[in-house]
C-alpha positions in Angstrom: 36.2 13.4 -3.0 33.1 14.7 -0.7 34.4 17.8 -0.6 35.1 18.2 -3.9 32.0 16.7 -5.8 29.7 18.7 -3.5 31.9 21.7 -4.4 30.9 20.8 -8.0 27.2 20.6 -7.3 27.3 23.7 -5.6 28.8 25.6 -8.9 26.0 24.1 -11.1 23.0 25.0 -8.5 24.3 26.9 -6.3 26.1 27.0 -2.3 22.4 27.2 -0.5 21.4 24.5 -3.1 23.7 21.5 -1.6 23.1 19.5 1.6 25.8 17.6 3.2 24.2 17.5 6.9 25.0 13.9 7.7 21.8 13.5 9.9 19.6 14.9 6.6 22.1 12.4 4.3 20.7 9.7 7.0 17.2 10.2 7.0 17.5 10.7 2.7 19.0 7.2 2.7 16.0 5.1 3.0 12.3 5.0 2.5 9.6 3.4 4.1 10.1 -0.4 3.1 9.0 -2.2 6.1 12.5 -3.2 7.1 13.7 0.2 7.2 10.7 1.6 9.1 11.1 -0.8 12.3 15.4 -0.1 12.0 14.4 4.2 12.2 11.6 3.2 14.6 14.4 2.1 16.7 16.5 4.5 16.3 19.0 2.9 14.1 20.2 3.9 10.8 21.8 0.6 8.9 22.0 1.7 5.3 25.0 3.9 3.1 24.5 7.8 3.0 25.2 9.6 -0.2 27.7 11.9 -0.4 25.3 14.8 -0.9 21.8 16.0 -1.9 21.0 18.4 -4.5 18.4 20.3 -5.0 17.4 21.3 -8.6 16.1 24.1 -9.8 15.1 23.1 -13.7 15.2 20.8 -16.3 18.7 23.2 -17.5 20.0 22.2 -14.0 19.0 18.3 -14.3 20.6 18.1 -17.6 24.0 19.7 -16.2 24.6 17.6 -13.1 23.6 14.2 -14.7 25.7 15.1 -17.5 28.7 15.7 -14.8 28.0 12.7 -12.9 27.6 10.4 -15.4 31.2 11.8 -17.3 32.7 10.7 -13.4 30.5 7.9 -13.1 29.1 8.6 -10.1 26.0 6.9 -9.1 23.3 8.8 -9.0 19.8 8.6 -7.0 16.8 10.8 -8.7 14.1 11.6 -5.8 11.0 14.1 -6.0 9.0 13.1 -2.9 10.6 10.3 -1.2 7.2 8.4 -0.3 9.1 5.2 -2.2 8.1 1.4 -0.2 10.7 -0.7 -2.2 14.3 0.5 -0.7 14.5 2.3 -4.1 15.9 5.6 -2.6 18.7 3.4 -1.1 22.4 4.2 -2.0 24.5 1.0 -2.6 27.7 2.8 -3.9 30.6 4.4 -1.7 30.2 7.6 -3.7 26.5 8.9 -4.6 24.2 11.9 -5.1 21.0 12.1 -4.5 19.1 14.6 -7.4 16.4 15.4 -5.7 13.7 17.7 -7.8 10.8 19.1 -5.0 12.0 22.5 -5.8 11.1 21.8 -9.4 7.0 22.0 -8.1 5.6 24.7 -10.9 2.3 24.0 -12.4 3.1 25.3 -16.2 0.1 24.9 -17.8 -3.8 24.6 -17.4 -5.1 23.4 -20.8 -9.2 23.3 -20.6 -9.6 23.1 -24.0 -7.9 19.5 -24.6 -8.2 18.8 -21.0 -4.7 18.8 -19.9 -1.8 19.9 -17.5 1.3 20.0 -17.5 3.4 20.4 -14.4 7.1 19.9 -13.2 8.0 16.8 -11.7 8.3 18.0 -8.3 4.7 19.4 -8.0 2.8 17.9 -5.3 0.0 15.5 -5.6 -2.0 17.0 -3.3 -1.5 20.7 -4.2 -2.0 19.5 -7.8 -5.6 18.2 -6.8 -6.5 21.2 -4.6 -6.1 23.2 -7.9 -7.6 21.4 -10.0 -10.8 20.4 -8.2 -11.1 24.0 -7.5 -11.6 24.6 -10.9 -13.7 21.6 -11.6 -11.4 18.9 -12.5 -9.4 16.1 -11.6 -6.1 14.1 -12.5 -8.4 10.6 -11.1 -5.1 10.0 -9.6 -5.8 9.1 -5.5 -2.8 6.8 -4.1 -2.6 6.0 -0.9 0.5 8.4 -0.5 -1.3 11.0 -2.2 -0.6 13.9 0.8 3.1 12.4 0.4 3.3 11.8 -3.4 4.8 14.2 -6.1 4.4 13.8 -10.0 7.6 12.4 -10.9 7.8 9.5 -8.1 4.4 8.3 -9.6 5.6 8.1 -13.1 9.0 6.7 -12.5 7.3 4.0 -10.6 4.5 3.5 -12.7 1.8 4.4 -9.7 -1.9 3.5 -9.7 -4.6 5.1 -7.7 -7.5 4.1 -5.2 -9.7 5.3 -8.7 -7.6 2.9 -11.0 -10.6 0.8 -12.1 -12.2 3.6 -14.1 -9.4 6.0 -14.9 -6.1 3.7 -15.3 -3.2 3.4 -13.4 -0.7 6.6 -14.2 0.3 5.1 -17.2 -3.1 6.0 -18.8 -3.3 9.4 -18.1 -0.1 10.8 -19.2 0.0 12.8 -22.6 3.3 13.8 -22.6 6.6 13.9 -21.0 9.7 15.3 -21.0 13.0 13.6 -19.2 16.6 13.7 -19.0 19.0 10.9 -19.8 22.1 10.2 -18.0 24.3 12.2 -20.9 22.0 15.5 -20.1 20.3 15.0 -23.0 16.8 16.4 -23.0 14.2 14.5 -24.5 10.4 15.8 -25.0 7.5 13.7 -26.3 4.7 15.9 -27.6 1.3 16.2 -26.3 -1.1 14.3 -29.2 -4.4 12.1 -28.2 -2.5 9.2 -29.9 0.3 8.4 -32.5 1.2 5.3 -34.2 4.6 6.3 -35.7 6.6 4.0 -34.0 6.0 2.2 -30.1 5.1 4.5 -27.4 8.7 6.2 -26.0 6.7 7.7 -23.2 5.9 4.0 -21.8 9.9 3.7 -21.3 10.3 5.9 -18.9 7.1 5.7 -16.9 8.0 2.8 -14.8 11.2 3.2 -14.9 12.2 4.0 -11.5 14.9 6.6 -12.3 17.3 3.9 -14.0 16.9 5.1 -17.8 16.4 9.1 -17.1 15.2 11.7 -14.6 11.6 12.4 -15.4 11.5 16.6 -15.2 8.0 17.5 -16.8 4.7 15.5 -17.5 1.4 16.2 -19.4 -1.5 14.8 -17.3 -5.4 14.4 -18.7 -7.6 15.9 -16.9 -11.4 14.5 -15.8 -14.5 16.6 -14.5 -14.3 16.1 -10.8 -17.8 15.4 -10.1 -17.6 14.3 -6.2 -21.8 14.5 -5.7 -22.3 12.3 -8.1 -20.8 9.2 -6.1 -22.3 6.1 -5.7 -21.6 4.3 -3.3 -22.7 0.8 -1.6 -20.8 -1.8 0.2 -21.2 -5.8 0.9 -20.7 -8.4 2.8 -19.4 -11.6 1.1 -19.1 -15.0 2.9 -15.4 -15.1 1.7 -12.7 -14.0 -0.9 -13.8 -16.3 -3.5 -17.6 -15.4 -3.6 -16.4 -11.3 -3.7 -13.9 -12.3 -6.2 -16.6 -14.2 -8.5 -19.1 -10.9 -7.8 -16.2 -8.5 -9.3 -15.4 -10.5 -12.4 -18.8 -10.2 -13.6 -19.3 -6.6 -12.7 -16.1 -6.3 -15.0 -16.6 -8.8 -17.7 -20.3 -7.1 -18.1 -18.3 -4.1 -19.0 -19.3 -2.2 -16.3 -16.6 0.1 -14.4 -16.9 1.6 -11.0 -14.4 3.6 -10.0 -13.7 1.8 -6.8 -14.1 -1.9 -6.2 -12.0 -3.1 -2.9 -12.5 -6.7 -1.4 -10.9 -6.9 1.7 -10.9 -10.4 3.8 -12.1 -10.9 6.5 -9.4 -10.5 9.2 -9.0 -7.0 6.9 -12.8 -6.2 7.4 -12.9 -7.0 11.1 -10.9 -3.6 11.6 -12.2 -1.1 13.7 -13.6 1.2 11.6 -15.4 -1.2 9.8 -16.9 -2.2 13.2 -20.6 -2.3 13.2 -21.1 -3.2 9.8 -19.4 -6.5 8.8 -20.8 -9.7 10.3 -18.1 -11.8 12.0 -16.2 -13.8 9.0 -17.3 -12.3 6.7 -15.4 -10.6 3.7 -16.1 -6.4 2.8 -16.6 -5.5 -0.4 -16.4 -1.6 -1.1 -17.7 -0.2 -4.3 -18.1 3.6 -5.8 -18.8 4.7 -9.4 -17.7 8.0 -10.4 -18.7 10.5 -13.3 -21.9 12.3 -14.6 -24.9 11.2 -12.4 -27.1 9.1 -15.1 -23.7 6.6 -15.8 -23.3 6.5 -11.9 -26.7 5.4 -11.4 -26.9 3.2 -13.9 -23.5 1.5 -13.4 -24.9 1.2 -9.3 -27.9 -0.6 -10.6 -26.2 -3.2 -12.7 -23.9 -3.8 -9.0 -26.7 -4.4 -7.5 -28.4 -7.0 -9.5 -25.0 -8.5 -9.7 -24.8 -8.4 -6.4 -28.2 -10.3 -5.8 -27.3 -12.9 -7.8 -24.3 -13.7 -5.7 -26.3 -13.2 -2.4 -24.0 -10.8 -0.9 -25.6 -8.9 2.2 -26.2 -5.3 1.4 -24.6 -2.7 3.9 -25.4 0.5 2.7 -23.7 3.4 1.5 -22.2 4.7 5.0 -19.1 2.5 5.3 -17.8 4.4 2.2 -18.3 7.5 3.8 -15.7 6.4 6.5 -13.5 4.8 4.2 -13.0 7.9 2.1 -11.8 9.6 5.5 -9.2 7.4 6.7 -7.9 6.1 2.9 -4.8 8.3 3.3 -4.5 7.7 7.1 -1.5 6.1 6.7 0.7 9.1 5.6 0.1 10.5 9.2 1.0 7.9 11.0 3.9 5.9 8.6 6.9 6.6 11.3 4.8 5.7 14.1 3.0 2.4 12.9 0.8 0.0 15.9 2.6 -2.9 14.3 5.9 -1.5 15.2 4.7 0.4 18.8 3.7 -3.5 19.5 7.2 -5.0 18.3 6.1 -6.2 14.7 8.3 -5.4 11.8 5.1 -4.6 9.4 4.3 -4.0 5.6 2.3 -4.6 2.6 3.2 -6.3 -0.6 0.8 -6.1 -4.0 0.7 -8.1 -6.8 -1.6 -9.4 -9.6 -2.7 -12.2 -11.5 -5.2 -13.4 -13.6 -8.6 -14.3 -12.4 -8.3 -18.3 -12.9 -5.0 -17.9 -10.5 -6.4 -15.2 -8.2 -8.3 -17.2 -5.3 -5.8 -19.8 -5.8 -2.9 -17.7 -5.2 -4.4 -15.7 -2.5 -5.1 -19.2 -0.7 -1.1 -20.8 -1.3 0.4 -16.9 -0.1 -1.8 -17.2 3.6 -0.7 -20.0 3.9 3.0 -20.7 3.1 3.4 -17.7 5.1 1.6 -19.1 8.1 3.3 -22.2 8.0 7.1 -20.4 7.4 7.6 -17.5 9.1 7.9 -18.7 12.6 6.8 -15.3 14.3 4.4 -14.4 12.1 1.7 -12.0 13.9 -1.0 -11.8 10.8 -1.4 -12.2 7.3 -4.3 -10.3 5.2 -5.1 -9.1 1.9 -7.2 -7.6 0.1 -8.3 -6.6 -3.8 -8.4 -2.7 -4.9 -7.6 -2.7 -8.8 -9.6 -4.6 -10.8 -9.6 -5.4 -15.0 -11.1 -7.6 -17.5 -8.5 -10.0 -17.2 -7.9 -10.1 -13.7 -6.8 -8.3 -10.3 -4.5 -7.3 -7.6 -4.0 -8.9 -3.8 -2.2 -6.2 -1.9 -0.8 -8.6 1.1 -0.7 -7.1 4.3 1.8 -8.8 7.4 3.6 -8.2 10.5 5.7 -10.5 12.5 7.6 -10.4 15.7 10.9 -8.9 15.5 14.1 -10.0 15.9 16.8 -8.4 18.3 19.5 -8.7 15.6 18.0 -6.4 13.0 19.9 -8.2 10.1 17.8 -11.5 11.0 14.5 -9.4 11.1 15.5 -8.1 7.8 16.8 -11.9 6.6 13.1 -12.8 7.9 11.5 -10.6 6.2 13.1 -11.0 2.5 12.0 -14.5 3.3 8.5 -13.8 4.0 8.8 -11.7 1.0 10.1 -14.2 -1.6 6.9 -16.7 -0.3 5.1 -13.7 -2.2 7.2 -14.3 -4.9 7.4 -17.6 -5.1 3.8 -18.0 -5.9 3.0 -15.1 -7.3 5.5 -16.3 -10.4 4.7 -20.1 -9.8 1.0 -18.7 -11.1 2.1 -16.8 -14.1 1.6 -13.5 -11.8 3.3 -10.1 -11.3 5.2 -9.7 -8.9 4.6 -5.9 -8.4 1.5 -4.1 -9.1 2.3 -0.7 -8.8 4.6 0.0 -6.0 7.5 -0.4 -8.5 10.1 -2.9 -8.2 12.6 -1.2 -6.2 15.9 -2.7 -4.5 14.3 -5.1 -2.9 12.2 -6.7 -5.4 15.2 -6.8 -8.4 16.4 -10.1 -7.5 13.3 -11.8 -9.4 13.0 -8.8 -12.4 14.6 -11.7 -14.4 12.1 -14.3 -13.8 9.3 -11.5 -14.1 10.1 -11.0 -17.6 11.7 -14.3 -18.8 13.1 -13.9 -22.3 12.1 -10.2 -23.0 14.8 -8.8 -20.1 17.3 -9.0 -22.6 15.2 -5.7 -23.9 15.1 -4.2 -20.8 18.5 -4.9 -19.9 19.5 -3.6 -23.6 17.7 -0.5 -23.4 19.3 0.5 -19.9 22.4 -0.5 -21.0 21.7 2.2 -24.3 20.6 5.0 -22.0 23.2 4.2 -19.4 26.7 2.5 -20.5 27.7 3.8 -17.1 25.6 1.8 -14.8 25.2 5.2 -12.6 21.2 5.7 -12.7 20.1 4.6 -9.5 22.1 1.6 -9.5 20.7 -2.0 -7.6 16.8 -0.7 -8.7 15.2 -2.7 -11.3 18.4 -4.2 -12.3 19.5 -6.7 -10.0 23.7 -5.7 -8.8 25.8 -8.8 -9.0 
């Protein structure tokens, strides 16, 4: 069967076009979910390995092996940049291919007149920037993963950036799409400002995580990138609630800055941040983006808000250091501290409304204090604010385990606290990570009685069951 299915790749994209290296197959068979991270740290691999990777060349080549795959109902794992957190990537099937698009990395068109481009799904985040900024403008798109992250990973799992609070999560700023359902069909939806002829297809598969269609093409707005205009101050807050009180009103006065990160205080006792936070007290980061009269003015309404709370002015320097080591991470991912010192480490984000915020923040420390016996720390902090409410992105480590199937059993524990009482407060239980394999065992409970559309529609788009099986949809 191995030989023969990647013999059958091979004629649709060609013999240089097919890996079947079993230590590339290895590394492609899981991402950097926190589980997974200490298990390669250690030199073990623990997961299945699909039976081989292929590397498309066009949307004409998407369409022809998903149409083969899903007439021999083979499951099938779609991939652009492999930066997923959430065991996504993960085969759970004997027999698998991975469809993996980086090849597909052409920017196709530069539209300054109504501020768009469109690119393949396999262009880099990064390079996509770097050209655009060049020019003068900017997607307004800046995750965390952005030196790792390519265009169609950020759709499929409905990504937001470090920017969010002005320009949107990913979801806002695409135009248009184009995808590819399991049958090879090719679907495009047209670049217009708006339409209201029917709900909005694009939303369906942004989000998606590769379990309705393969994502090949996407229309992005575009913003004047306006980097000099910044401004920029930071705080220090007594504790999460008073910061959390500060950033409702900045956004229920209607004002948006384009960064607005609380981090608590274990967060803000980090070593960069030495120098500038008092001990116990919380950090609270802001920066406003765009043409310099809305900066300015949005930075004076912060700081009378900011007054009235009595937080304790810092000064504009700590951002200067934060925007340098935001994207740290990427270089140092499979060599983490927390697993140099023994920890199995990760993060976990999620959202809620701002009458549950504080107390869910609260119940999450300390559950997870209480349960998980080895547990090392426990922080979090706020980066994605709204009118309605905000996100806690959790950050934990705890001693390992010898038996890696008990750190792994401990850490879907510590996990589920997250959960737990993320649900129990009318929460999200992802905030823009994406769900994942290791998340779908609550997707039901996330969406209560409308997962009967969900389920219908991926039952619609794939009778099969083959699109990236176990990810959103929980396997029985």
């Amino acid at each position: 069967m191995v030989n023969s299915l990647a013999s059958q790749m091979q004629n649709i994209v060609g013999p240089n076009n097919v890996v079947t290296d079993e230590q590339v197959l290895k590394r492609q068979a899981s991402d950097y979910v926190g589980y997974r991270l200490w298990e390669r740290f250690n030199g073990q691999h623990l997961t299945k390995t699909s039976n081989c990777i292929v590397k498309v060349q066009s949307t004409e080549q998407v369409s022809e092996v998903l149409k083969y795959l899903n007439e021999h109902k083979i499951s099938t794992i779609p991939v652009t940049g492999n930066s997923s957190c959430t065991g996504s990537i993960e085969p759970i099937e004997d027999v698998s291919v991975v469809v993996d698009g980086s090849a597909m990395n052409k920017i196709i068109k530069l539209d300054e007149k109504n501020m768009i481009v469109t690119v393949q799904s396999g262009v880099g985040l990064a390079d996509l920037e770097k050209y655009l900024n060049e020019k003068g403008y900017t997607t307004g798109h800046y995750p965390q993963s952005l030196p790792m992250a390519r265009i169609g990973g950020l759709l499929a799992t409905r990504s937001t950036g470090q920017f969010s609070t002005l320009y949107g999560g990913i979801e806002d700023m695409v135009v248009g799409l184009e995808a590819v359902l399991p049958n090879g069909e090719i679907v495009r939806i047209k670049n217009v400002p708006r339409r209201a002829i029917g709900p909005d297809i694009r939303q369906l598969f942004i989000g998606s995580e590769g379990t309705y269609a393969y994502i090949t093409e996407a229309s992005l707005k575009l913003f004047k990138y306006n980097p000099d205009n910044y401004w920029k101050m930071a705080y220090g807050v007594k504790d999460m609630q008073q910061g959390l009180e500060l950033i409702r009103e900045v956004m229920i006065e209607g004002y948006k800055p384009a960064v607005v990160r609380l981090h608590d205080e274990l967060e803000a006792a980090a070593e960069h941040y030495k120098g500038y936070v008092q001990e116990g007290e919380s950090l609270l980061l802001f920066i406003a983006d765009g043409p310099q009269e809305l900066t300015e003015a949005t930075g004076r309404a912060i700081e009378r808000i900011a007054a009235k709370h009595k937080a304790r002015k810092i000064g504009p320097e700590l951002l200067d250091t934060w925007l340098k080591v935001r994207n740290h991470l990427c270089d140092i991912i499979d060599q983490l501290p927390a697993n140099q010192q023994g920890l199995v480490a990760d993060t976990s984000e999620v959202s809620a409304n701002w009458s549950e915020v504080s107390e869910l923040y609260v119940a999450v420390k300390q559950r997870i204090e209480q349960e998980i016996e080895n547990i090392a720390y426990v922080t979090a902090h706020s980066s994605h604010s709204y009118t309605q409410g905000t996100n806690l992105y959790f950050m934990f480590g705890f001693k390992a385990y010898e038996d890696y199937d008990k750190s792994r059993a401990e850490y879907m524990k510590l996990l589920g606290i997250i959960m737990e009482e993320t649900l129990k407060v009318g929460g999200s239980i992802a905030h823009h990570h994406g769900c994942g394999k290791y998340r779908s065992g609550w997707t039901k409970e996330e969406y209560g009685s409308s997962y009967q559309v969900m389920r219908a529609i991926k039952d619609t788009f794939d009778p099969n069951g083959v699109m990236n099986a176990g990810t959103l949809f929980p396997v029985s």
